[in-house]
N, C-alpha and C positions, 0 to 999 in steps of 0.2 A: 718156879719156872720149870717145865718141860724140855727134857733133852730131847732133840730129835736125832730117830735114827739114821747113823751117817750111812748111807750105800755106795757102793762100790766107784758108780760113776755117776754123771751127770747131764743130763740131757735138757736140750730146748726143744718143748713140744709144743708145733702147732695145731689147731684142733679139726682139721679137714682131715677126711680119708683119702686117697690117689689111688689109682689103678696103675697110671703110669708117672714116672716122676724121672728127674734128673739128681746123678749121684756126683755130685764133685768133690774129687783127691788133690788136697793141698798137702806136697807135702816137701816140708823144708827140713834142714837138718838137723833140725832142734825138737823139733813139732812135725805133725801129722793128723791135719783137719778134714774129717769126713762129713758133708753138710747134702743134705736131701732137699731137694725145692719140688715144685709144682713142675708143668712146661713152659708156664711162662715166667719164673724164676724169682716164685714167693718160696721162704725158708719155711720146709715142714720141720723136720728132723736135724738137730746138727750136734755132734761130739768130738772129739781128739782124744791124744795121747794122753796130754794131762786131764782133760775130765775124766780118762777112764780109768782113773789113782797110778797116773806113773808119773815122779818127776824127778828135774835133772838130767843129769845125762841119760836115762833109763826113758825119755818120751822121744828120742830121735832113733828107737829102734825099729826095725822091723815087727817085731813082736807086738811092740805095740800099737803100732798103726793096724794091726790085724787086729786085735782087741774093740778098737774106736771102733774100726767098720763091721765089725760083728754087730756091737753093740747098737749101734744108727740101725744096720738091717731086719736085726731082729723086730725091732720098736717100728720099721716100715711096714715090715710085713705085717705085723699087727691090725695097720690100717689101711691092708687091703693092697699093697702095690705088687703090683704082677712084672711089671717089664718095668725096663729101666735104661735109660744111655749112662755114661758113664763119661766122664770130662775129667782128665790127670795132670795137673799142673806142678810144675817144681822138679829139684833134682836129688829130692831125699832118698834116702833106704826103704822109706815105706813105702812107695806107689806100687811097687809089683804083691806087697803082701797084704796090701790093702785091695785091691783087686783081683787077687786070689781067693781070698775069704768072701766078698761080693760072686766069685763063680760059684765058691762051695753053696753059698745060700739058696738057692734055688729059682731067686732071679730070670727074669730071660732078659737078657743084655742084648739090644739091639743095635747099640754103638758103645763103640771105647775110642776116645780121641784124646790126643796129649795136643792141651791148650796153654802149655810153653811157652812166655812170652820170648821172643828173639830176637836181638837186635840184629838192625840192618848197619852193618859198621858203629854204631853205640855212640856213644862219649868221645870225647875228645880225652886224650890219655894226658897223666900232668908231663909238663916240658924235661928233657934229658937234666941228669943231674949234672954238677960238674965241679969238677975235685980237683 
């Protein structure tokens, strides 16, 4: 048997090139998912915190959600993506440093929008307790 070489992280590559594509930041307080589509919202590119070797409490960092989105970018531009919107969901540490690293890259960002899901008065809360 053959070992294979382990690298650093891990990526899902689809095999189209984009010129423009959509970059959406999931990011939660545990994890932080950087996922690349098309415009009409087929997956090209997608990594996180733990495919890019952090885990435990060391993948709800900022650090490393700028790692994941290095890493998706790098591998975008590769195939050719010029501009890009940007869609930020969640209320983790990583959103602002995962879209700081997407500025440094050289990207042209034509939108940044925080798609937030928020409730309209929510749930019904459980009934007072009583002692």
């Amino acid at each position: 048997m053959t070992k294979k070489s382990k690298k650093n992280f891990r990526l899902h590559e689809g095999k189209r090139g984009i010129p423009k594509g959509v970059i959406h930041i999931q990011a939660g307080f545990n994890n932080t998912i950087v996922t690349v589509t098309d415009v009409r919202g087929q997956v090209v590119l997608r990594s996180s915190a733990g495919a890019s070797g952090f885990r435990g409490t060391r993948k709800g960092t900022p650090f490393a959600a700028q790692t994941a989105a290095e890493n998706v970018i790098r591998s975008s531009i590769d195939r050719g993506m010029k501009q890009a919107e940007v869609m930020m969901s969640g209320p983790g540490p990583g959103r602002d440093a995962a879209l700081r690293a997407i500025r440094r890259s050289g990207v042209i960002l034509s939108l940044v929008r925080d798609v937030t899901p928020m409730p309209h008065n929510g749930c019904r809360p459980p009934k007072k307790r009583r002692v």
